[in-house]
Every structure is written in C-alpha cells, then in structure tokens.
C-alpha positions as CSV (number, residue, x, y, z in Angstrom):
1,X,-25.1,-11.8,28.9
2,X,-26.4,-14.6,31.2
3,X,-23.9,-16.6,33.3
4,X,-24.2,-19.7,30.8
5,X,-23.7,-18.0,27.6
6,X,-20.1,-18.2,26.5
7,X,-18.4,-15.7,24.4
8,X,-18.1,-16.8,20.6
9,X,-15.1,-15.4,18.6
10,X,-14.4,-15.9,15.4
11,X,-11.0,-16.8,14.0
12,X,-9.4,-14.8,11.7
13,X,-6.9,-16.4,9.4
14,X,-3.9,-13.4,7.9
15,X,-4.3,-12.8,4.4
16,X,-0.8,-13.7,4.1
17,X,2.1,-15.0,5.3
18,X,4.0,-12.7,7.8
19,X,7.2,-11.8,6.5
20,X,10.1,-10.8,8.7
21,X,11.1,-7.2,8.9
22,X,13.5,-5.9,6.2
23,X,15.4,-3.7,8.7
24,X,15.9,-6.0,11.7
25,X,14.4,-9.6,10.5
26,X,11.7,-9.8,13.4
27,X,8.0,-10.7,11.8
28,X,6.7,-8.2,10.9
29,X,3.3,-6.6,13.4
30,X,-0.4,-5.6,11.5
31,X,0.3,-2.2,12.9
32,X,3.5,-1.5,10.8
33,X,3.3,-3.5,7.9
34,X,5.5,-4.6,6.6
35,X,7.9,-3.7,9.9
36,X,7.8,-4.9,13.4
37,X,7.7,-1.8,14.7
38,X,7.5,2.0,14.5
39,X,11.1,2.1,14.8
40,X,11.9,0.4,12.1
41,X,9.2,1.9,10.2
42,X,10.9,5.4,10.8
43,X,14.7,4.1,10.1
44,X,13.2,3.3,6.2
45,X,11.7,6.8,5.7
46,X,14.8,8.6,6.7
47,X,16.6,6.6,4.3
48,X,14.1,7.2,1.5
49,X,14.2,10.8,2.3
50,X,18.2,11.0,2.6
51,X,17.8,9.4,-0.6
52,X,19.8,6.2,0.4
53,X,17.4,4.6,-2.0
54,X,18.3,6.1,-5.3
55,X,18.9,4.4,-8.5
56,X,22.1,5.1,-9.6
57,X,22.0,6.2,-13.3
58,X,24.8,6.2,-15.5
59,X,24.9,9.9,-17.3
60,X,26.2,9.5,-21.0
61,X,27.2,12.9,-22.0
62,X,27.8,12.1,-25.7
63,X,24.4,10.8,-25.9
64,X,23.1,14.0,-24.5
65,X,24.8,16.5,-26.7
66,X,23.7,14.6,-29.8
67,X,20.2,15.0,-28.7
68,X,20.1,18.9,-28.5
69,X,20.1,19.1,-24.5
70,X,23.3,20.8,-23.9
C-alpha cells in the first residue's frame, strides 16, 4: 500500500441483538454464544450432564399396569 491509501473496512452489523449470559447476565461474546465466556459455557454442560436439566415426569403406575408394561 502507498502512503496515501487508507485502509477501508467494512462495518458489520450483528445479526442479532446480544443477549446477556444466562449463567452470570454479562452480554454474551461471538466466541461463546450465547455465553460471555468459556467459563460459563462449561458451568451449563456440567449441569446438562449431571442432569440438572431434566424434566421431571410424573410416573402413573396405574396407567402403566393397565397398559401391559408391568
């Protein structure tokens, strides 16, 4: 590049709106989306894979029987 010639950039406008992080509130980084950080990126794992996240289900047993599994 020459001495005159400037650098041209263009300017990218997010996709969306950066949301905060759901495990510490701070907006949320490109890198880790949708967390700020690797950290908290890591805390959500663990809980999916302690199974923290599970949908309790209500077990009817009468149902059950009536339907042949027991």
């Amino acid at each position: 590049m020459a001495e005159g010639d400037h650098q041209r950039t263009a300017k990218v406008e997010p996709l969306r709106k950066a949301l905060p992080c759901p495990e510490c509130r701070r907006p949320s980084t490109r890198e880790n989306y949708p967390f700020c950080s690797d950290r908290c990126r890591n805390l959500d794992l663990s809980r999916w894979l302690k199974g923290s996240y599970a949908i309790p289900v209500a077990d009817d047993e009468s149902k059950a029987e009536d339907d042949g599994y027991f």
